[in-house]
ZALUMTOR-447778 format. One record per atom (N, C-alpha, C, O): chain; atom name; x, y, z. Coordinates in pm, whole numbers. Atoms other than C-alpha are relative to their C-alpha. Layout:
{r A,CA,{X,Y,Z}}
...
//
This chain:
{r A,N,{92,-78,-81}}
{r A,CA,{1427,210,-325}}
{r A,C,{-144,-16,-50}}
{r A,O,{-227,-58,31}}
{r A,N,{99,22,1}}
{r A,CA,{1139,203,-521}}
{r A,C,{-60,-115,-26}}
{r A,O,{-182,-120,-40}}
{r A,N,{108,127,-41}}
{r A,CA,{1075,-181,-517}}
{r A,C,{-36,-35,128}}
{r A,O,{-96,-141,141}}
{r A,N,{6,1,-114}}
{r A,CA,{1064,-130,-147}}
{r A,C,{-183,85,42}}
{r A,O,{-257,89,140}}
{r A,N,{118,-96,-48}}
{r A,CA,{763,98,-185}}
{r A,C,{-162,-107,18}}
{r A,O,{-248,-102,107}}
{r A,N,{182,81,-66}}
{r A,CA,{426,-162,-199}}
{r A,C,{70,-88,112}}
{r A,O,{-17,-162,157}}
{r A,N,{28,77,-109}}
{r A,CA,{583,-349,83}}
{r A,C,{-16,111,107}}
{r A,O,{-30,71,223}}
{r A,N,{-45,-137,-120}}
{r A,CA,{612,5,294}}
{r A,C,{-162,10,-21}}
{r A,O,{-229,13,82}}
{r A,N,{148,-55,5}}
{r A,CA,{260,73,189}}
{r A,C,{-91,-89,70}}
{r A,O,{-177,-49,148}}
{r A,N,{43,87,-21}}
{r A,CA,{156,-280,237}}
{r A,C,{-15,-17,173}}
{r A,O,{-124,-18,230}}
{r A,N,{-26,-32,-102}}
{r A,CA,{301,-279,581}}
{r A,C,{-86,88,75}}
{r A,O,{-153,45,168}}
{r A,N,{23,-123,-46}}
{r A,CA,{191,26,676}}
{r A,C,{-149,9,-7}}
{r A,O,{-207,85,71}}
{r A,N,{144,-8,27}}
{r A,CA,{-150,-7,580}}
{r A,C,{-104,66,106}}
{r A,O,{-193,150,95}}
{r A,N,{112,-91,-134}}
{r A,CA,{-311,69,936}}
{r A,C,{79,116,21}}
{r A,O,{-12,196,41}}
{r A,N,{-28,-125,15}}
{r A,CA,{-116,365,949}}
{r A,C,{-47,110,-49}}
{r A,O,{-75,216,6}}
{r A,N,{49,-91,109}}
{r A,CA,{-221,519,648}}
{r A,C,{-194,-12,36}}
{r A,O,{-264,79,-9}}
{r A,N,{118,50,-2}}
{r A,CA,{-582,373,744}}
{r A,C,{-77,104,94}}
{r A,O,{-195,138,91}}
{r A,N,{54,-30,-142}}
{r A,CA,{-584,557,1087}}
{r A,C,{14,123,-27}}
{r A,O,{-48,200,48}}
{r A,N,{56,-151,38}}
{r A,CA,{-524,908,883}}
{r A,C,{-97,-6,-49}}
{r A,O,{-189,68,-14}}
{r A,N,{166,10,86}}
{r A,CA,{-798,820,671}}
{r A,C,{-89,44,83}}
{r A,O,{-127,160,98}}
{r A,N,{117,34,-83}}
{r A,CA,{-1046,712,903}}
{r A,C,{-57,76,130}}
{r A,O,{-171,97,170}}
{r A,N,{33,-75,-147}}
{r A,CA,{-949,910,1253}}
{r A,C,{56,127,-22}}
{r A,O,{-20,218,10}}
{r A,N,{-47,-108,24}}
{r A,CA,{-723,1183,1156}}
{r A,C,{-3,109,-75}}
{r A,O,{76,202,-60}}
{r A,N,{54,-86,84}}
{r A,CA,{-884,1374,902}}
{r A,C,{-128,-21,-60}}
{r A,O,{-141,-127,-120}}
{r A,N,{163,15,44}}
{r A,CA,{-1266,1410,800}}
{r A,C,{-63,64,-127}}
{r A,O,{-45,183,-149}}
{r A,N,{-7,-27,128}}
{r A,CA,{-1385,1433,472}}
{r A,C,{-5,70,-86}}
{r A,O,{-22,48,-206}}
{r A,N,{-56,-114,100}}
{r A,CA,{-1313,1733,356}}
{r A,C,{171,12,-23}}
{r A,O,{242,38,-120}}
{r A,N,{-162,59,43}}
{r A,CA,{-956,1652,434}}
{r A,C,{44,-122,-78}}
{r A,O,{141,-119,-154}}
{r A,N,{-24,84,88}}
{r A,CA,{-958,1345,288}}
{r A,C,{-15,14,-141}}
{r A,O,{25,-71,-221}}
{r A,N,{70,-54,152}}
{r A,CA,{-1106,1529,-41}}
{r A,C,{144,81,-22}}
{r A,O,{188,52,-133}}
{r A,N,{-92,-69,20}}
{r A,CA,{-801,1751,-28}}
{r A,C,{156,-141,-4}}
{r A,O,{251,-153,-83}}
{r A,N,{-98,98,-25}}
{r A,CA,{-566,1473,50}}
{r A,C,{-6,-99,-100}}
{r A,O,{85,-182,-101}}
{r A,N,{-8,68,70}}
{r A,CA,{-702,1295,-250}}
{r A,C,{-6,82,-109}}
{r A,O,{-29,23,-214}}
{r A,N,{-26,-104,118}}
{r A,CA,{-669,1586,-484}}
{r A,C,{166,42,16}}
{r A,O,{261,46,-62}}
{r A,N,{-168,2,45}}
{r A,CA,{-346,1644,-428}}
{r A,C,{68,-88,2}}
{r A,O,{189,-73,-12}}
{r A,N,{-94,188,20}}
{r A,CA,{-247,1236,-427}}
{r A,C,{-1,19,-144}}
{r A,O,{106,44,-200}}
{r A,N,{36,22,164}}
{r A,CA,{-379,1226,-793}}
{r A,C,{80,76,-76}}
{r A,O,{115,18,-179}}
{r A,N,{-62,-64,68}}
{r A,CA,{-178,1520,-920}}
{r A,C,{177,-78,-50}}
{r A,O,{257,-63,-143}}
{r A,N,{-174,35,34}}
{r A,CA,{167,1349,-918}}
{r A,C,{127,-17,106}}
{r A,O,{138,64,198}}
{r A,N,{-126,-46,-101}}
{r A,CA,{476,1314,-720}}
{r A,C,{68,129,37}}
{r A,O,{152,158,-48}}
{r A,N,{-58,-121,21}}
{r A,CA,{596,1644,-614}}
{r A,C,{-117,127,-20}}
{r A,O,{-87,244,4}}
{r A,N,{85,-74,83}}
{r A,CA,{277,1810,-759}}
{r A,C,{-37,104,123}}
{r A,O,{-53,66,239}}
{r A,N,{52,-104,-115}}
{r A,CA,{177,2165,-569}}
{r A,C,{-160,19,-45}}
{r A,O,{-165,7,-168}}
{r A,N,{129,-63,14}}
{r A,CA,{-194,2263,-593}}
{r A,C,{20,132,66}}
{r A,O,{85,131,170}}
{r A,N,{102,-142,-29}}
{r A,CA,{-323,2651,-542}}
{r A,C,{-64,-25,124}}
{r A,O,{-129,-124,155}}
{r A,N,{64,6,-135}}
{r A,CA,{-427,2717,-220}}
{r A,C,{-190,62,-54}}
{r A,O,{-290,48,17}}
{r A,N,{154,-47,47}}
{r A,CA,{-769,2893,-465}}
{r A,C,{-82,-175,-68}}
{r A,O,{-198,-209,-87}}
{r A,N,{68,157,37}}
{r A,CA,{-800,2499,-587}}
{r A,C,{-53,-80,108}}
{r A,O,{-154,-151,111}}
{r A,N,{47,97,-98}}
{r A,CA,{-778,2356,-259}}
{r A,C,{-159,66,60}}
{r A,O,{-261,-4,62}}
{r A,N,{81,-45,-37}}
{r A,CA,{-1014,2591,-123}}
{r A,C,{-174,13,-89}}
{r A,O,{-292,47,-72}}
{r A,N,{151,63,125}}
{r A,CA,{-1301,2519,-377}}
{r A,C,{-16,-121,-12}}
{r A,O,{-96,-169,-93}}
{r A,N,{79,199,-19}}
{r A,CA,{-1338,2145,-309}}
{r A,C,{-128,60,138}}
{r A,O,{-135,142,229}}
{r A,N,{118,-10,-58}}
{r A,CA,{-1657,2116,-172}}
{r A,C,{13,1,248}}
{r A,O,{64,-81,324}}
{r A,N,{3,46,-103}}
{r A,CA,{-1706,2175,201}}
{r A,C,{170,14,109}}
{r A,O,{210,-8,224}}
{r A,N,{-148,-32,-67}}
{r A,CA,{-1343,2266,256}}
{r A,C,{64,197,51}}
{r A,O,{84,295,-20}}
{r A,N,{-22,-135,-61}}
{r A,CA,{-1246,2579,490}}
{r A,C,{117,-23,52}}
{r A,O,{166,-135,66}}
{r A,N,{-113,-37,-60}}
{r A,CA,{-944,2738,644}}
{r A,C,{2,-128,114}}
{r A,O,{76,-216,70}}
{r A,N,{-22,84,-126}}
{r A,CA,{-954,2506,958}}
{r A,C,{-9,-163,-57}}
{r A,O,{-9,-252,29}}
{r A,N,{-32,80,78}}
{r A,CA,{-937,2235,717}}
{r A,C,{128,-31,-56}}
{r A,O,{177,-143,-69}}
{r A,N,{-180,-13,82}}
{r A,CA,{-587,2314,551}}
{r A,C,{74,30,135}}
{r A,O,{186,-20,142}}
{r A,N,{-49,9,-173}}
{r A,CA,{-498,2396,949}}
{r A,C,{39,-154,-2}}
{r A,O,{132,-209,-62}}
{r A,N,{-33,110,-13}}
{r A,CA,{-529,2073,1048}}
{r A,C,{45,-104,-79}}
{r A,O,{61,-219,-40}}
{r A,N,{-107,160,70}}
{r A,CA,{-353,1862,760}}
{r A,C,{139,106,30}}
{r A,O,{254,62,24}}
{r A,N,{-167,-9,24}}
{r A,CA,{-71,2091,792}}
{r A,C,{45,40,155}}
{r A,O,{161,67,185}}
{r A,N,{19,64,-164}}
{r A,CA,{-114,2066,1171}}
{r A,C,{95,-141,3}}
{r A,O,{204,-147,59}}
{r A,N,{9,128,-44}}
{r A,CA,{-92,1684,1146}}
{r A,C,{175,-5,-149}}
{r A,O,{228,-107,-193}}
{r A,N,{-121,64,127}}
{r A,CA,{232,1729,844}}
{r A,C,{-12,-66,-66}}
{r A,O,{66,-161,-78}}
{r A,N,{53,137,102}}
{r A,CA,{36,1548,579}}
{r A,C,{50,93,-122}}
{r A,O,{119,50,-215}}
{r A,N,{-38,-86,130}}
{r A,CA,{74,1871,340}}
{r A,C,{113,136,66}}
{r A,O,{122,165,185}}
{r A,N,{-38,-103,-68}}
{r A,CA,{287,2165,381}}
{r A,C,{-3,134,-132}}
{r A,O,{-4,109,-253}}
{r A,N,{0,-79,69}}
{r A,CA,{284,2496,230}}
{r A,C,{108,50,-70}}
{r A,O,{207,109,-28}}
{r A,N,{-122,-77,93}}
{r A,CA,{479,2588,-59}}
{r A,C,{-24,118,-122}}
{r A,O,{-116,105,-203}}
{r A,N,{46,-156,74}}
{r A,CA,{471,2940,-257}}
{r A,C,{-146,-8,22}}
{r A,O,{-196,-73,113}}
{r A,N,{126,22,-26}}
{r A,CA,{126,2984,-306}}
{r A,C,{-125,-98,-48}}
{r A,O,{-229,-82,-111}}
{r A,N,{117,73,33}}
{r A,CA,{-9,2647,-287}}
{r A,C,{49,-93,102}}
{r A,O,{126,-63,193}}
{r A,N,{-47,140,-125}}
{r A,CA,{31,2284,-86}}
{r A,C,{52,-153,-73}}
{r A,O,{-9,-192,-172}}
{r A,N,{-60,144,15}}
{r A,CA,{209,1940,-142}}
{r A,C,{-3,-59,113}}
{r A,O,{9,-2,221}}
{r A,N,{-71,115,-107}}
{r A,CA,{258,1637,58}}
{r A,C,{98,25,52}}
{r A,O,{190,50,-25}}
{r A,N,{-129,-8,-14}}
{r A,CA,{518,1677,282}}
{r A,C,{104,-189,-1}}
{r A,O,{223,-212,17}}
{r A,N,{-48,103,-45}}
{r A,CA,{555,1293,296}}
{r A,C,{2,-107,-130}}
{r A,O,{-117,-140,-131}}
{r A,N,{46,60,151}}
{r A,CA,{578,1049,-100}}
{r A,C,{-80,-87,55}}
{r A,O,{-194,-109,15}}
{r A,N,{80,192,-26}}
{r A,CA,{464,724,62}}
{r A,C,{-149,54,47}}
{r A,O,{-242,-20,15}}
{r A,N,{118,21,-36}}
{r A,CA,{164,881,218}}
{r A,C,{-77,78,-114}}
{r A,O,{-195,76,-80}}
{r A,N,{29,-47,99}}
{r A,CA,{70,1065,-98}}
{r A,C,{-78,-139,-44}}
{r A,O,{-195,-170,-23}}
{r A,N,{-2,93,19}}
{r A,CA,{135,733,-254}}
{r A,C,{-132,-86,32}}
{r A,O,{-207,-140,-49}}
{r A,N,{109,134,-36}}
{r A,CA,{-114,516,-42}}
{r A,C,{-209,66,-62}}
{r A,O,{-311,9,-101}}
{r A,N,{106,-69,-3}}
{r A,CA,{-377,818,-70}}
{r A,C,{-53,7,-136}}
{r A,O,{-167,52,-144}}
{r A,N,{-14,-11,151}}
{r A,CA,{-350,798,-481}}
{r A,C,{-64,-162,16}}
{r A,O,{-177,-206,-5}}
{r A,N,{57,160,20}}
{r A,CA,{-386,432,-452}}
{r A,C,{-142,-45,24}}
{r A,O,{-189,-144,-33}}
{r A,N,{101,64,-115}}
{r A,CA,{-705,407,-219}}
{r A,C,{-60,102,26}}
{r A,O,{-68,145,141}}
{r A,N,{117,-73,70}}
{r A,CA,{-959,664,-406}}
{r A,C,{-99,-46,61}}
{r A,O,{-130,-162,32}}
{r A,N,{111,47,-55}}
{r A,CA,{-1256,650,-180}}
{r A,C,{-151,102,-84}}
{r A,O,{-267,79,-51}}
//
């Protein structure tokens, strides 16, 4: 399984490209790259997410709108590894 993962990423590349770029704006992408960096699995504080610069309620709406993060106790994870994954990789 996981030597399967850089060709899934590789692959996938405009996928992951077209959340980047069209599907979330850069306060989501700031959140989406704070919680890539933490780890596999890793939850952040909903008081962490909310203190990145420029990031409001209708912000954490729409990633967990779009099922990029989802809410767990009181904080958020990826609901998805691979797109974690690409978002860890490809630090803008």
């Amino acid at each position: 399984m996981e030597a399967a993962i850089p060709s899934a990423l590789s692959s996938g590349s405009f996928f992951f490209a077209d959340i980047q770029n069209n599907q979330v704006d850069a306060a989501g992408r700031s959140v989406l790259q704070l919680i890539a960096l933490q780890g596999e699995g890793a939850v952040i504080s909903k008081s962490t997410v909310l203190a990145c610069p420029d990031v409001v309620e209708n912000t954490i709406s729409l990633l967990l709108q779009r099922e990029l993060i989802e809410e767990v106790d009181d904080g958020y994870r990826y609901q998805v590894e691979l797109i974690r994954r690409w978002f860890a990789e490809n630090v803008y």
